[in-house]
N, C-alpha and C positions, 0 to 999 in steps of 0.2 A: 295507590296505596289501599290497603284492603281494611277497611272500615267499617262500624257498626253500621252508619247510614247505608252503606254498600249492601250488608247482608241483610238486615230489615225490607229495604226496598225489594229484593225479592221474593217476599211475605216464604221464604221458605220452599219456595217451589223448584218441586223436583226433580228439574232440568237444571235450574239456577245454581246452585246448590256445589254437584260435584264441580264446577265452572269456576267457583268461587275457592273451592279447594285446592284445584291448581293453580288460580291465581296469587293464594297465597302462598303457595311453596315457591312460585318463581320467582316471587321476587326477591331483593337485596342483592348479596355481592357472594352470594355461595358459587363455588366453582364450578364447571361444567361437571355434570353426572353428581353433585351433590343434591342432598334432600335438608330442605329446607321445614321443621317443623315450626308449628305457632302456639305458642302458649297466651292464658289470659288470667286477669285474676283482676278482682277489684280492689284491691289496696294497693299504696305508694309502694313508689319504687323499694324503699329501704325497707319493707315491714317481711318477716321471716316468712313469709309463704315465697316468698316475691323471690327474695334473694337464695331460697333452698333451689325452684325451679331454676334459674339463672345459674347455679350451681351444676345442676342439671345439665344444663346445657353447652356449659363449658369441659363438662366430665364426656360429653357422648363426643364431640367438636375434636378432643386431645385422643380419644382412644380409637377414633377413627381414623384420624387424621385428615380434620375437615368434612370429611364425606358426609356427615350427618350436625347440623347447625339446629341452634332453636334461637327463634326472635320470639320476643315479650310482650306482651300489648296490657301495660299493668295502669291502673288507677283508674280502670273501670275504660279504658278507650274501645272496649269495642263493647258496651252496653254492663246490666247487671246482669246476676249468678244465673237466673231463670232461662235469660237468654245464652250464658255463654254453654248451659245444660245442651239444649237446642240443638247448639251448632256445632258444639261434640259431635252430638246423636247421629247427625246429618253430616258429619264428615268437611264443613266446612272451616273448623279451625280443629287442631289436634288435642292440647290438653287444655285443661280446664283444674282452677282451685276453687271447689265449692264448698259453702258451713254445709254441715250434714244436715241442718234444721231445713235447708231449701231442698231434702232428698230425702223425707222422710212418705212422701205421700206415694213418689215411685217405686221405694226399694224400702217395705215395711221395717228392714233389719234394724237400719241405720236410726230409727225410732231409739231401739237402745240407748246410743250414745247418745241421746240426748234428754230424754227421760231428769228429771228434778230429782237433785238425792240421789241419785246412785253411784258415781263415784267420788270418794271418800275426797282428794284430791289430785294435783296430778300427780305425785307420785304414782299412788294408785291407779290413775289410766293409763300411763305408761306401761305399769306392770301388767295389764289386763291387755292393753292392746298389744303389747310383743308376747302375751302369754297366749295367742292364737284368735283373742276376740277382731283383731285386723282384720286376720286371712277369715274367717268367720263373714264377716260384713263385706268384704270385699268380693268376693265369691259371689255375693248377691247378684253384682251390677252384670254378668254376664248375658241375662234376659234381656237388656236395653239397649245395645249397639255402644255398649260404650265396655270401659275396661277399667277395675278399681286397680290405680297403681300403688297408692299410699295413703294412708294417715295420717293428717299434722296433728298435734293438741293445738289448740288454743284456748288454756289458762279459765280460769276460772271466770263465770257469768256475773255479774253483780250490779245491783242497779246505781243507775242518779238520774238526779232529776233536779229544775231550776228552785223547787221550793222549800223542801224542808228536808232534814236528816230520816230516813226508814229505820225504824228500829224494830218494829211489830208486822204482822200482813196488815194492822188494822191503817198504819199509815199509810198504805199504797193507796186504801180507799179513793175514787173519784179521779185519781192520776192518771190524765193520757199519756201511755206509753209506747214509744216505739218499740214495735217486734218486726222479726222476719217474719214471713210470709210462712208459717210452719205452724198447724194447727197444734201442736204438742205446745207451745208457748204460746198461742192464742188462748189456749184453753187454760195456762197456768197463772194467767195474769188475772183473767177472770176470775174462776177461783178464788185467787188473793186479793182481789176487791178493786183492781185498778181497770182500767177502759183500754183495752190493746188495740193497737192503732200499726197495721202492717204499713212497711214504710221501706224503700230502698235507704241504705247507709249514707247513700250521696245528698239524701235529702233530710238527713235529723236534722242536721246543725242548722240549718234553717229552718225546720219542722217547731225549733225549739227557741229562734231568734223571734219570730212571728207568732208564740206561743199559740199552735198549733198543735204542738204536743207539751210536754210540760216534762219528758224524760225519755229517758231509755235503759237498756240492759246490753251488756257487754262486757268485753273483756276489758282488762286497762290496758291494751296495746293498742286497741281499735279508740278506745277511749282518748287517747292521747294523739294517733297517728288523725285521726278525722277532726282533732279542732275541738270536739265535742265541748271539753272541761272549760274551755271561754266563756259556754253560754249555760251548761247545768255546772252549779259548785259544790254539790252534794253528791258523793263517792258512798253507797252502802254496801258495806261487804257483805252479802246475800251467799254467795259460792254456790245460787240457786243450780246452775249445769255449766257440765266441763265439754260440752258439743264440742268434737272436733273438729277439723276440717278434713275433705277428702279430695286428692289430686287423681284425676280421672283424664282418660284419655278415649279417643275415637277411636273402637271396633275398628270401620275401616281405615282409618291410619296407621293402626299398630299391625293389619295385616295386609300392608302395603309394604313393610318392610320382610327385607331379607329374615327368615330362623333366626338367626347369626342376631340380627340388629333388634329384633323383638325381644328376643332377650338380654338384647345390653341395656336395653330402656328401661325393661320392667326391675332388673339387678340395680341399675346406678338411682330407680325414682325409690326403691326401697332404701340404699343407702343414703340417700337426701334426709332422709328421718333423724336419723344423728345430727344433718346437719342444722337442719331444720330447730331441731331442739334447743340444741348451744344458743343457736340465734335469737332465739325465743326467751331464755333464761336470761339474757343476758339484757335484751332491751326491754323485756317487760320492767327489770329493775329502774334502769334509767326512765321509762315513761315512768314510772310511779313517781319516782325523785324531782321527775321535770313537774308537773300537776301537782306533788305537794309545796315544791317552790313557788306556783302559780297563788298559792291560797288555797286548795281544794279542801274541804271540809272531810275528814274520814270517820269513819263509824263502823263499830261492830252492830249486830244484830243478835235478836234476839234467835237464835237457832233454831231449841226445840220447837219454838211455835210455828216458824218456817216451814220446816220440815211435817210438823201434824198438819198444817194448813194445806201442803202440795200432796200430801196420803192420799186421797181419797182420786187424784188426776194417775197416781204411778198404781193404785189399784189397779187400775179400770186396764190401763194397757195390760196389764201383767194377765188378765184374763185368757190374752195372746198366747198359745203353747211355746210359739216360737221366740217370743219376745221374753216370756219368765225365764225359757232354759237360756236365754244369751245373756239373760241378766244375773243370772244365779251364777252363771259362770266368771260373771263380775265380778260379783261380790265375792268371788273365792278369793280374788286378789287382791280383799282389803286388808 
């Protein structure tokens, strides 16, 4: 079986590698002369990134007629985002669902979508992202051996934390909080007075049972699907960033395939977006429902302050020629 331990152990090397790519395609129960592709993603099985590609894979599986399969390695089985980045790159697993915040240092664009304050909600990124800001940002990823297929939303940022309600930046003060590994919220944290503390998702919930950290920032899907709400009971509705996710795939995977099948992948990973969506609209309600039946404390915040507090971080990028014009572009669709 084709395992994170499997591809770690060979630190990446470049014999090892394409080895490891075709060991993943042979195996399972695909037919003779079938292509076996691998997806990964670190959330549960049921969380809408999971089940759009699954979706995915059942659409290429039916239009083929078998001849092209995809297997799933979800809830983080074959390492985190960083790593599954990697082994896109390197052709040793095919697609890949990553937060843009973990793709901001490689592919400048994607800084946009996650930028503090800029989209209104998701309404609004939806509109912006089908209004060309996607194919925009995705365009990007062609320099890196890899291939932007889509863009998920996922739903609006907002903090908690084990101690008290956020209502000002001034209560974040002194707060270890878990961030991704994304200087754009490294830097927003600080900024707003709190100690950011990069941290894989696998590890909050204990990050925060051993108060080691003392919170985080997310969505309420991630919030709910990871356990989180057990150990922090304080939900602040911040709607700091609507980062989305981006489903990418391996350069040499996608041109391994037939014209023909290159474009059935990149057709059916776009129509995933719809599906993607519903799924998303529909269980972030239920998480919320499930965590305010838990007890979960909710709060509004105080906006305007939020907003002047993170000015001076959405400045500084905006300096960026390339980053103001993809954001003014944004904001046209508020």
């Amino acid at each position: 079986m084709f395992t994170r331990r499997n591809f770690l152990g060979t630190g990446l090397g470049a014999l090892a590698v394409p080895a490891l790519a075709a060991c993943s395609r042979s195996t399972g129960s695909a037919p003779a002369g079938a292509q076996l592709l691998t997806a990964t993603d670190v959330h549960v099985a049921d969380y809408p990134t999971v089940t759009a590609v699954k979706w995915i894979g059942q659409q290429l599986e039916h239009k083929t007629g078998g001849r092209l399969k995809l297997r799933q390695y979800h809830s983080g089985q074959l390492g985190r985002e960083s790593e599954a980045i990697d082994m896109a790159r390197f052709g040793a697993i095919d697609i890949t669902r990553v937060y843009s915040g973990a793709l901001n240092n490689a592919f400048p664009l994607t800084q946009a979508l996650c930028l503090p304050y800029v989209f209104e909600s998701v309404a609004h990124m939806r509109r912006a992202l089908d209004g060309g800001v996607a194919d925009a940002v995705l365009k990007g990823f062609e320099t890196r051996d890899l291939v932007g297929l889509a863009i998920y939303d996922s739903g609006a940022r907002c903090f908690y934390n084990t101690k008290h309600p956020i209502v000002e930046p001034k209560d974040l003060h002194g707060l270890k909080l878990r961030v991704a590994s994304s200087d754009i919220f490294i830097q927003l944290m600080r900024l707003l007075g709190a100690n950011p503390t990069p941290m894989s998702l696998g590890d909050t919930f204990s990050g925060m049972e051993t108060h080691m950290i003392d919170g985080a920032e997310n969505n309420m899907r991630s919030f709910h699907s990871s356990r989180h709400f057990e150990a922090a009971h304080y939900w602040s509705q911040s709607d700091h960033s609507y980062a989305p996710d981006v489903l990418l795939m391996s350069r040499q995977s996608l041109e391994a395939l037939t014209p023909a099948d290159r474009a059935l992948v990149i057709e059916t990973a776009r129509e995933s977006v719809t599906v993607m969506r519903q799924q998303w609209d529909a269980s972030e309600n239920t998480a919320r429902q499930a965590v305010a039946d838990f007890g979960i404390t909710f709060n509004a915040v105080d906006m305007p302050a939020f907003r002047k507090a993170a000015d001076p971080l959405l400045q500084r990028y905006l300096q960026q020629p390339a980053l103001a014009a993809l954001t003014r572009r944004i904001r046209d669709f508020a």
